[in-house]
N, C-alpha and C positions, 0 to 999 in steps of 0.2 A: 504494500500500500504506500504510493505515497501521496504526502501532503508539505504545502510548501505557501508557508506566508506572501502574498503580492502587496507590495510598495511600489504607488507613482508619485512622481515627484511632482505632477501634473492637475495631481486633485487633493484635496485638503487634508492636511494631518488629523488622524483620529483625534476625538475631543474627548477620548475615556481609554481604556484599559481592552482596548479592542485591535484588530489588523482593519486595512482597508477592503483586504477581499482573503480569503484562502482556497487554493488550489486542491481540490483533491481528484487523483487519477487525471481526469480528463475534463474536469467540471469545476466552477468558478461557480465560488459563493460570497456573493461581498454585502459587507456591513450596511447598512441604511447610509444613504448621503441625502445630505442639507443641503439647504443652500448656502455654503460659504465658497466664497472665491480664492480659490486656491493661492492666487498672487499674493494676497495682505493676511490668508485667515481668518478674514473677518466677517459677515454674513452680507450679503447682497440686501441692497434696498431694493423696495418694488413688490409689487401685487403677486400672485399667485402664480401667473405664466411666467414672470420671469422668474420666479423661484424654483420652478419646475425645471425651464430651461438649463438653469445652473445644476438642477440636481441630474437632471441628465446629458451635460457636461462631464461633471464630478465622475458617476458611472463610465461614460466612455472611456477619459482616461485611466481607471481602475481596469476595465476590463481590455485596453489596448498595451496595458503592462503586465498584463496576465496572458497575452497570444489569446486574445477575443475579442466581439467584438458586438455592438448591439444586433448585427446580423445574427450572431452564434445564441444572444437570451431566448432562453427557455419560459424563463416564467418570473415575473416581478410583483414585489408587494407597495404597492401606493397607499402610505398612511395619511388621510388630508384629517387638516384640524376645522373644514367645516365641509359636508360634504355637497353641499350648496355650489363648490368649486368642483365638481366632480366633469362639468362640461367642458370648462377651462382647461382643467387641466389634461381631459382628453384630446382638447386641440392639440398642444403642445407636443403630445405625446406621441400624437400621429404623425406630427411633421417630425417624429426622429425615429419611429418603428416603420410607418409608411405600408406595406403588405404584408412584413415581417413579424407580423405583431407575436407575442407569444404569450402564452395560459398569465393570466392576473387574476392577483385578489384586490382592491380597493375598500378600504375601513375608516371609517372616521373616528377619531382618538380625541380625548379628553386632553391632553398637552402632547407637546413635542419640544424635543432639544432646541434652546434657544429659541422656545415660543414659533419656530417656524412657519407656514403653512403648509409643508406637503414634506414628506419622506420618503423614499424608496430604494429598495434594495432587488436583487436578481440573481439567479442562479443562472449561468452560460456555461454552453461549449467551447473549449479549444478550438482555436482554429486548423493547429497542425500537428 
């Protein structure tokens, strides 16, 4: 079996006692990312889509330092803190999945890190 920590230098330092993604076999499981901007650390301003936007940023680079890629997710979990954004934030979502979409669950949560609006995390394939 192996399994193998992924660090990008590209999307934000975990904010707890967690990895950004880990690798196990041939499948990529990474940590919920926020919206913070990997350049300063610090959480993005702006409404729901762009927080989205940055969270599936964050995910890219995780999964493009791990040899995957949003082509290769399998299946993502979307925590929104009102699910009122549940439309929004499937705009967004679709301008970065497009026909590729893969299996989700979507939950509205009672808080999130740093009071955010939206979380999400994904399990992918390798690419090679």
């Amino acid at each position: 079996m192996t399994r193998k920590i992924i660090h990008s230098n590209s999307a934000p330092e975990p904010i707890g006692p967690y990895s950004q993604a880990v690798q196990f076999e041939k499948l990529i499981f990474t940590s919920g990312q926020i919206a913070i901007n990997p350049e300063n650390n610090e959480l993005i301003a702006g409404d729901v889509e762009d927080q989205t936007r940055q969270v599936l940023e964050n995910l890219r680079a995780v999964l493009e330092a791990a040899n995957a890629s949003l082509d290769t997710v399998i299946k993502t979990t979307i925590f929104l803190k009102n699910m009122a954004d549940f439309v929004k934030v499937n705009n967004v979502y679709d301008s970065f999945f497009g026909s590729s979409v893969p299996a989700r669950s979507t939950v509205e949560v009672a808080r999130l890190p740093k009071d955010v609006l939206v979380e999400i995390d994904c399990i992918a394939a390798m690419t090679g």
